[in-house]
N, CA, C and O of each residue as an XYZ file, in Angstrom:
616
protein
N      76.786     52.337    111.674
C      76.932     53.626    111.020
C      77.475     53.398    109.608
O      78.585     52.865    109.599
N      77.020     53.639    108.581
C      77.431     53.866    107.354
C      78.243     54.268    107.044
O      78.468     55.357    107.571
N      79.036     53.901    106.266
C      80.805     54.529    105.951
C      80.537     56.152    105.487
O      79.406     56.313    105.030
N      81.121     56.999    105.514
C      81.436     57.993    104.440
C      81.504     58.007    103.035
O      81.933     56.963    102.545
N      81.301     58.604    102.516
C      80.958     58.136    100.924
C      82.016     59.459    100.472
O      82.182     60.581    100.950
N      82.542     58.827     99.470
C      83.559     60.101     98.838
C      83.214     59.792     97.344
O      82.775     58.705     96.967
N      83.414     60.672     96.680
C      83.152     61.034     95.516
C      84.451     61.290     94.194
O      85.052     62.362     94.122
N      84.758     59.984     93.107
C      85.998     59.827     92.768
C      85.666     60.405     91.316
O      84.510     60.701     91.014
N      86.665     60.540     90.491
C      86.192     61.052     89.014
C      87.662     60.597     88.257
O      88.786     60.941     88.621
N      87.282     59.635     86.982
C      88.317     59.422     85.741
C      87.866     59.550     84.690
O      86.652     59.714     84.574
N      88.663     59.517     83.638
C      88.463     60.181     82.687
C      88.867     59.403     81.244
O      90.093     59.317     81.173
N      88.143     58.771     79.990
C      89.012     57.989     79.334
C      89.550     59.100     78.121
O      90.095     58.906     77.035
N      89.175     60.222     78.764
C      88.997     61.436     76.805
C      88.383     62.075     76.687
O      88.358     63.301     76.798
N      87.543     61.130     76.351
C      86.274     61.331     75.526
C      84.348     61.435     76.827
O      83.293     62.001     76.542
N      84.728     60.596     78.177
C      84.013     60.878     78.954
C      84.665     60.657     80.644
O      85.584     59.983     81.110
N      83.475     61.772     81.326
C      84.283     61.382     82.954
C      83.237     60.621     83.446
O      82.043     60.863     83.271
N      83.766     59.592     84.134
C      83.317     59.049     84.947
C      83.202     58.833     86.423
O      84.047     58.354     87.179
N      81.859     59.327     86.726
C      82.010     59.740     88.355
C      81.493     58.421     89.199
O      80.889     57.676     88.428
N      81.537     57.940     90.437
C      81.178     57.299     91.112
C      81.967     57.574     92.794
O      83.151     57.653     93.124
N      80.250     57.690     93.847
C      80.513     57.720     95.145
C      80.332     56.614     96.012
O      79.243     56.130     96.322
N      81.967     56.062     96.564
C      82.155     55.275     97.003
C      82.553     55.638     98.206
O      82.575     56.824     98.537
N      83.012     54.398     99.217
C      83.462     54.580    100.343
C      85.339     54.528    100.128
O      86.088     55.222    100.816
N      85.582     54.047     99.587
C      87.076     53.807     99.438
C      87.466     54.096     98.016
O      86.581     54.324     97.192
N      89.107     54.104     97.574
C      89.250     54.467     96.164
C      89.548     52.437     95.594
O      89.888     52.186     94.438
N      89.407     51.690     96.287
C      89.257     50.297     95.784
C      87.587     49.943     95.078
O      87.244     49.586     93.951
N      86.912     50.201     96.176
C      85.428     50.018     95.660
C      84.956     51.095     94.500
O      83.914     50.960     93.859
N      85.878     52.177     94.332
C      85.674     52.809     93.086
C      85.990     52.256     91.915
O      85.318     52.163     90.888
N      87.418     51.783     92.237
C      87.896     50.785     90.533
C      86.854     50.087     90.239
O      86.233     50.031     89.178
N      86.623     49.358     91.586
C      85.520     48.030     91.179
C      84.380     48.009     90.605
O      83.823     47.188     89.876
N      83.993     49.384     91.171
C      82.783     49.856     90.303
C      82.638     50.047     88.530
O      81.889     49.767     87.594
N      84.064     50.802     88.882
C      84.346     51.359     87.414
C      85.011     50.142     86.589
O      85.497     50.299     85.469
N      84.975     48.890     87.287
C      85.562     47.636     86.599
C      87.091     47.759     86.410
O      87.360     47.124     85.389
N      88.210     48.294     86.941
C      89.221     48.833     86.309
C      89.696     47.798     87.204
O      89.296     47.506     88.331
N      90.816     47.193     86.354
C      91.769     46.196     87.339
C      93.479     46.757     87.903
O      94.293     46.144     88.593
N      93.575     48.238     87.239
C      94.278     48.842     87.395
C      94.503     50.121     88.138
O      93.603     50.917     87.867
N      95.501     50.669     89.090
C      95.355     51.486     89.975
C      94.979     52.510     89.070
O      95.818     52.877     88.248
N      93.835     53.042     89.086
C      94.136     54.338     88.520
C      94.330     55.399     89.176
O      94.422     56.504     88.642
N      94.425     55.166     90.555
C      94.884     56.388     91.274
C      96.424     57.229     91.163
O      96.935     58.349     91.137
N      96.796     55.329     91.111
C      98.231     55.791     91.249
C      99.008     56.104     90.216
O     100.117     56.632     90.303
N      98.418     55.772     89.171
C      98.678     56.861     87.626
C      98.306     58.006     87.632
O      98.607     58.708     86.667
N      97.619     58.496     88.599
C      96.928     59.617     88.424
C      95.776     59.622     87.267
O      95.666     60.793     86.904
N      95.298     59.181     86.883
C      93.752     58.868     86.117
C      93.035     59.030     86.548
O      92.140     59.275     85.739
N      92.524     59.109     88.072
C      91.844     58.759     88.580
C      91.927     60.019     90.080
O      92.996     60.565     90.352
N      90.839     60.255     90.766
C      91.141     61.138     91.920
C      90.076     61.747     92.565
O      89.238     62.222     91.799
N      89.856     61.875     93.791
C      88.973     62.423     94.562
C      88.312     63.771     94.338
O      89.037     64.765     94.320
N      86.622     63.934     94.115
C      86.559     65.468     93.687
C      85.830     66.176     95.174
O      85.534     65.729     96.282
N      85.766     67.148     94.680
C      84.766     68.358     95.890
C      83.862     68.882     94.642
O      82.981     69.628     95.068
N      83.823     68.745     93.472
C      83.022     69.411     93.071
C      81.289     68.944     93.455
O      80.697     67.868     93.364
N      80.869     70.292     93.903
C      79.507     70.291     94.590
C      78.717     69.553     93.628
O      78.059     68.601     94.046
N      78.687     69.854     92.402
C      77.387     69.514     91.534
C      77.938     67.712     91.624
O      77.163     66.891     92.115
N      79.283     67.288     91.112
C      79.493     66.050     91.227
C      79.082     65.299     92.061
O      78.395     64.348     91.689
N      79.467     65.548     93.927
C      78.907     65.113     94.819
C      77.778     64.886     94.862
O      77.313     63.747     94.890
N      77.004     66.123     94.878
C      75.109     66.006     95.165
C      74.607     65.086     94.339
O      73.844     64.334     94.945
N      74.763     64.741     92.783
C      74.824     63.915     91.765
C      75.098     62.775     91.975
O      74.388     61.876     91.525
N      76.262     62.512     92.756
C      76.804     61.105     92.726
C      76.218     60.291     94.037
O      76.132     59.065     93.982
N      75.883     60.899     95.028
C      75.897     61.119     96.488
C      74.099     60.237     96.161
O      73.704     59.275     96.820
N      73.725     60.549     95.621
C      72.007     59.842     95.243
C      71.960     58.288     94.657
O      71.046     57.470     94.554
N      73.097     58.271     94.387
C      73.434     56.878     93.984
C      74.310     56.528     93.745
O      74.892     56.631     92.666
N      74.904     55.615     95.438
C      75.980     55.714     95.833
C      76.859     54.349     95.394
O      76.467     53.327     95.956
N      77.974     54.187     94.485
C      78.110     52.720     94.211
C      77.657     52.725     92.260
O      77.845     51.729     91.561
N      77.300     53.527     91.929
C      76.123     53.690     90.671
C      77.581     54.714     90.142
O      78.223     55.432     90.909
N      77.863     54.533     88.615
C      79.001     55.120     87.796
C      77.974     56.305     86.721
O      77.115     56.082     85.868
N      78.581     57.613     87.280
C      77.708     58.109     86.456
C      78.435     58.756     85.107
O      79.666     58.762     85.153
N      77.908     59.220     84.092
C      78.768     59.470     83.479
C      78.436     61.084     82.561
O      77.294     61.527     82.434
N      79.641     61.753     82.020
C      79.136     63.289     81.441
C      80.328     63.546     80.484
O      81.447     63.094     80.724
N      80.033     64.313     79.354
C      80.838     64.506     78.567
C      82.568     64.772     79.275
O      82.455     64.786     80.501
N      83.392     64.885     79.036
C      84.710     64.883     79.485
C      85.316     66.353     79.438
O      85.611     67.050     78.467
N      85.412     66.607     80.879
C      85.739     67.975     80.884
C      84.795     69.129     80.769
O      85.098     70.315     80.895
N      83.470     68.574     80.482
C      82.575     69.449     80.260
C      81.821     69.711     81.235
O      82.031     69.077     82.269
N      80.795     70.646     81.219
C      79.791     70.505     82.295
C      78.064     70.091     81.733
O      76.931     70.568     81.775
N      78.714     69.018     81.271
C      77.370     68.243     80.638
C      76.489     67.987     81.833
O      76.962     68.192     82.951
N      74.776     67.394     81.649
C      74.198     66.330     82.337
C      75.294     65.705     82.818
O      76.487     65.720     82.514
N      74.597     65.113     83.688
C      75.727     63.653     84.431
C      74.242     62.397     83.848
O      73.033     62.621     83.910
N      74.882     61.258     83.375
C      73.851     60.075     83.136
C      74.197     58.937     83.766
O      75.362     58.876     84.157
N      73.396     57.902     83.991
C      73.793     56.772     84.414
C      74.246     55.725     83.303
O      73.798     55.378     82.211
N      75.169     55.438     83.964
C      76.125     54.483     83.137
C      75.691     53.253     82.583
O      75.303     52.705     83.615
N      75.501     52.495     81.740
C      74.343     51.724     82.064
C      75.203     50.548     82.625
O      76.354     50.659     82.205
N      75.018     49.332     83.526
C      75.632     48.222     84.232
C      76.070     47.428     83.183
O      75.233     47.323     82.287
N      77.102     46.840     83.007
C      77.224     45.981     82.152
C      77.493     44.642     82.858
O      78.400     44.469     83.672
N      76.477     43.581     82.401
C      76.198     42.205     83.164
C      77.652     41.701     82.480
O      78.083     41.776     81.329
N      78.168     41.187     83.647
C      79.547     39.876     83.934
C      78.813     38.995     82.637
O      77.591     39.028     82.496
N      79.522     38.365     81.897
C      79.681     37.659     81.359
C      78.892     35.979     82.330
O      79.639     35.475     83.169
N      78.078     35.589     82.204
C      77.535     34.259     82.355
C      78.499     33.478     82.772
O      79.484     33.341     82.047
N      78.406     32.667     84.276
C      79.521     31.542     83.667
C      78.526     30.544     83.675
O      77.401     30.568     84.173
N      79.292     29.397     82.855
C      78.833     27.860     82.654
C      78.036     27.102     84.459
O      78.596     27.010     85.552
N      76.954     26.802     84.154
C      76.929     26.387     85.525
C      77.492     24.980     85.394
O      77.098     24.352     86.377
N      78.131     24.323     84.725
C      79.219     23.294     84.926
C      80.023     23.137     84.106
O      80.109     23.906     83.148
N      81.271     21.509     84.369
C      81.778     21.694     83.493
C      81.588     22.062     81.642
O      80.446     22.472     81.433
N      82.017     22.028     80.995
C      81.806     22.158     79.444
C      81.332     20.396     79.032
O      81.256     19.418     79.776
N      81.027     20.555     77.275
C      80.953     18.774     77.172
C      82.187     18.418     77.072
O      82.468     17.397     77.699
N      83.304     19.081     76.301
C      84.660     19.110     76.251
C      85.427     18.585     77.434
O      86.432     17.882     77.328
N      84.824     19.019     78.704
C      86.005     18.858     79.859
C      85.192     17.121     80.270
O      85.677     16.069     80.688
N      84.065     17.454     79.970
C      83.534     15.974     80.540
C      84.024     15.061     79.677
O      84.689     14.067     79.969
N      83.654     15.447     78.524
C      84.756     14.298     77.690
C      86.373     13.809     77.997
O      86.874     12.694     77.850
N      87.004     15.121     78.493
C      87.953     14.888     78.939
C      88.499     13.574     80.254
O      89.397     12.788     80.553
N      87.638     13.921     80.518
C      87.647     13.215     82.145
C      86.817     12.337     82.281
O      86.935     11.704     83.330
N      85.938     12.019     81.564
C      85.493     10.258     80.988
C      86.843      9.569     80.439
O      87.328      8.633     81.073
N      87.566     10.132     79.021
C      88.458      9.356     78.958
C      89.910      9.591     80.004
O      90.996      9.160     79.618
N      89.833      9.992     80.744
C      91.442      9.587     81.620
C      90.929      8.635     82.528
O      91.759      7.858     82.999
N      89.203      8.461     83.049
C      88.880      7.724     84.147
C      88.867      6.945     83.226
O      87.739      7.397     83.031
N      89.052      5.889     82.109
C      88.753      4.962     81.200
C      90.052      4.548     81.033
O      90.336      3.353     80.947
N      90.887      5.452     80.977
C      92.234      5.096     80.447
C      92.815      4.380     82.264
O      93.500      3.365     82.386
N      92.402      5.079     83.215
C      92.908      5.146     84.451
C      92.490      3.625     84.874
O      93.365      2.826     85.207
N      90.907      3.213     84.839
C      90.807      2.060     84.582
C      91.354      0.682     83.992
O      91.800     -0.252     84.657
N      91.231      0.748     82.650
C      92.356      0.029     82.108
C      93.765     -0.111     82.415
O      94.232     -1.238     82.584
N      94.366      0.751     82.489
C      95.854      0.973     83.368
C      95.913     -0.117     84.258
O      96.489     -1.196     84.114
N      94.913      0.517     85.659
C      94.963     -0.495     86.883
C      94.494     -1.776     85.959
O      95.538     -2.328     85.612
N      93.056     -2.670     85.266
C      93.460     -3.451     85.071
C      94.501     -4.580     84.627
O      94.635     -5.747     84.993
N      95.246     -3.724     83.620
C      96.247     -3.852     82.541
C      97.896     -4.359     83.769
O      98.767     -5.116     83.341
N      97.964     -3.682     85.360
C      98.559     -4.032     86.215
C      98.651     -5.425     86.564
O      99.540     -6.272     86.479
N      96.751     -5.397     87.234
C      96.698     -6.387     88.065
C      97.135     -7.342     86.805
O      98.309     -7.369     86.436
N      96.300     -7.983     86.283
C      96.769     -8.976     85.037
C      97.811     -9.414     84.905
O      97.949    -10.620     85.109
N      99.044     -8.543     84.483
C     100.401     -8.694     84.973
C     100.944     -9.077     86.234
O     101.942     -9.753     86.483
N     100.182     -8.570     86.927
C     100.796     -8.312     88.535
C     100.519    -10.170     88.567
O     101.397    -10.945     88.946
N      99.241    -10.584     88.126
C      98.517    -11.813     88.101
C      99.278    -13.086     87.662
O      99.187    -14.227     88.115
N     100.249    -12.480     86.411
C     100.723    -13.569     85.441
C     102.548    -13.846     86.303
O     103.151    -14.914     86.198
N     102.895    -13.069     86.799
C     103.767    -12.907     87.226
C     103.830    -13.602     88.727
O     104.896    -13.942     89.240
N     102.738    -13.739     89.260
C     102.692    -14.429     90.576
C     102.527    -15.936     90.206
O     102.808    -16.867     90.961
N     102.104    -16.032     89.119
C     101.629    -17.369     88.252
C     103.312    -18.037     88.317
O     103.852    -19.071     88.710
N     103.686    -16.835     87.718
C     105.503    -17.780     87.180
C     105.996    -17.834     88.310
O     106.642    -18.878     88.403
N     106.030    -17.195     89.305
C     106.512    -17.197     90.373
C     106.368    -18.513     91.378
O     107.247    -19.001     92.089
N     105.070    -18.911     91.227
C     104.881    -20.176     91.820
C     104.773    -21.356     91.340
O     104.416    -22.278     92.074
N     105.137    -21.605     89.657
C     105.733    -22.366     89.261
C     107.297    -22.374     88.966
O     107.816    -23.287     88.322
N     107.920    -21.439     89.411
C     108.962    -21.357     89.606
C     109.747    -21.917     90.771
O     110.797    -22.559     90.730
N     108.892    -21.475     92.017
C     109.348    -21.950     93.445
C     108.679    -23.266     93.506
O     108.804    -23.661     94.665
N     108.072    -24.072     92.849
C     107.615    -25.387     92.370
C     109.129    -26.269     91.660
O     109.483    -27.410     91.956
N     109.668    -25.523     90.885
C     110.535    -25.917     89.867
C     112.267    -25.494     90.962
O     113.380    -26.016     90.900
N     112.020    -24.976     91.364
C     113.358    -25.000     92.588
C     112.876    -25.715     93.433
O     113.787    -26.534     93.561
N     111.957    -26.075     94.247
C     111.511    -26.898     95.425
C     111.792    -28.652     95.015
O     112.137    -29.650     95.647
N     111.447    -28.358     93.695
C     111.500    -29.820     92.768
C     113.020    -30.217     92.286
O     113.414    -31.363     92.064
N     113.641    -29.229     92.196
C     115.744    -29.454     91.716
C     116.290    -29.647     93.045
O     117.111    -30.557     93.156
N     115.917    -28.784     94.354
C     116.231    -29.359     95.659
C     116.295    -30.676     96.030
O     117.313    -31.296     96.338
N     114.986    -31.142     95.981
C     114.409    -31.992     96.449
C     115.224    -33.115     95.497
O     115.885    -33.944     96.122
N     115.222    -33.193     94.128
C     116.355    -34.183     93.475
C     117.576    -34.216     93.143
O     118.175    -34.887     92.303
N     118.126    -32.908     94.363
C     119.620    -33.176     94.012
C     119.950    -33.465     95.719
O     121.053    -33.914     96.030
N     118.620    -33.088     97.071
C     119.053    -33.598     97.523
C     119.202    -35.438     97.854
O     119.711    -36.024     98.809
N     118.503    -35.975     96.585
C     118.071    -37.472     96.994
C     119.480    -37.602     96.058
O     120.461    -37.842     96.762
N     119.655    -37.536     95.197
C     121.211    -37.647     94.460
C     122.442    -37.693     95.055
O     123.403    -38.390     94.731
N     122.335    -36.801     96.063
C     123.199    -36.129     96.835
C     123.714    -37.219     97.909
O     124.877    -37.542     98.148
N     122.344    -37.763     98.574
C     122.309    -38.896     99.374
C     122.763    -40.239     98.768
O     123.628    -40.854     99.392
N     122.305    -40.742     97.680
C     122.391    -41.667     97.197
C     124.120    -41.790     96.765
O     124.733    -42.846     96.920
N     124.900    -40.267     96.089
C     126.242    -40.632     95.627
C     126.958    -41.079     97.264
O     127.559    -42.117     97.541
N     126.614    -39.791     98.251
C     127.238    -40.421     99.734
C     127.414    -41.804    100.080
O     128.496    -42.340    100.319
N     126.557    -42.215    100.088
C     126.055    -43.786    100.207
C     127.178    -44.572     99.375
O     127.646    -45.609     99.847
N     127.628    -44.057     98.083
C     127.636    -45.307     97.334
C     129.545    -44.620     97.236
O     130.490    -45.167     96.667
N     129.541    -43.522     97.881
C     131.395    -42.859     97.944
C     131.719    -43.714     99.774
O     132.752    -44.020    100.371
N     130.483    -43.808    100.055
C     130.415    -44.240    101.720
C     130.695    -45.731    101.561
O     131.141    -46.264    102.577
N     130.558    -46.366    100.695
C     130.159    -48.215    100.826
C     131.529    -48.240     99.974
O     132.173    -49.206    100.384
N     132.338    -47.468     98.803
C     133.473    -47.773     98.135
C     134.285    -47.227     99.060
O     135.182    -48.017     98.765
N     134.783    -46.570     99.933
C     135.720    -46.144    100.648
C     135.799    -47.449    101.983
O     136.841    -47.584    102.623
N     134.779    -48.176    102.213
C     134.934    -49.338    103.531
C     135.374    -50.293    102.866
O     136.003    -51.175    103.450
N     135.175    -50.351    101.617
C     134.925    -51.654    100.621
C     136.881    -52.131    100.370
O     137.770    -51.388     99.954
N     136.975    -53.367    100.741
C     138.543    -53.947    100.739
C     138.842    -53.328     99.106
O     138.031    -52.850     98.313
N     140.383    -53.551     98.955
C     140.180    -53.179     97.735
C     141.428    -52.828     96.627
O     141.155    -52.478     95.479
């Protein structure tokens, strides 16, 4: 079953604007308004017969008549939404070529480091494995020779 259709009317002055909707939301929407205009009172439900029968033929459709008057009623003409881009801009692609470029480099610019640093690292534990290793033969050798002067007559 088809909703009920009610019949709303605002006004900027200079013209009224009628449209029959089912709700006073799908009226703004019609009328493009992002603002209550009900609840300013701008805006409001009519009974007028001629409005209805008028509006009631094309339902959803903003009609429009001098303001306050009892002009013709005309159709409003639709005004097409603004186009959007069917993608990004060249701007945003440019954008986002260079952060994936920069993002790239970055990580390489890591590893490299990450690279040179494992480098020192294992000539490092080369270079302690190697001072161990000759302080423990030093180590042995002074024992030995504190070991042979302590038996030694004297």
């Amino acid at each position: 079953m088809a909703p009920r259709l009610k019949v709303f009317i605002t006004s900027d002055g200079l013209t009224d604007y009628v449209v029959a909707a089912a709700s006073k939301p799908k009226a703004l929407a019609a009328w493009g308004s992002r603002q209550d205009l009900f609840k300013t009172g701008l805006a409001h439900e009519t009974d007028d017969a001629e409005l209805v029968k008028a509006a009631s033929v094309r339902p959803g459709e903003v009609l429009r008549r001098p303001a306050g008057g009892r002009g013709d009623l005309a159709r409003l003409k639709v005004r097409k939404a603004p186009a959007k881009p069917a993608g990004p801009s060249k701007a945003a692609l440019k954008k986002l070529a260079e952060l994936e470029a920069r993002l790239t480099r970055l990580d390489a610019a890591h590893q490299a480091a990450l690279g040179k640093l494992q480098d020192q690292r294992t000539r490092l534990d080369e270079k302690i494995a190697a001072l161990e290793e000759g302080h423990a033969a030093e180590r042995t050798r002074l024992e030995t020779a504190l070991k042979a002067a302590r038996q030694a007559p004297g």
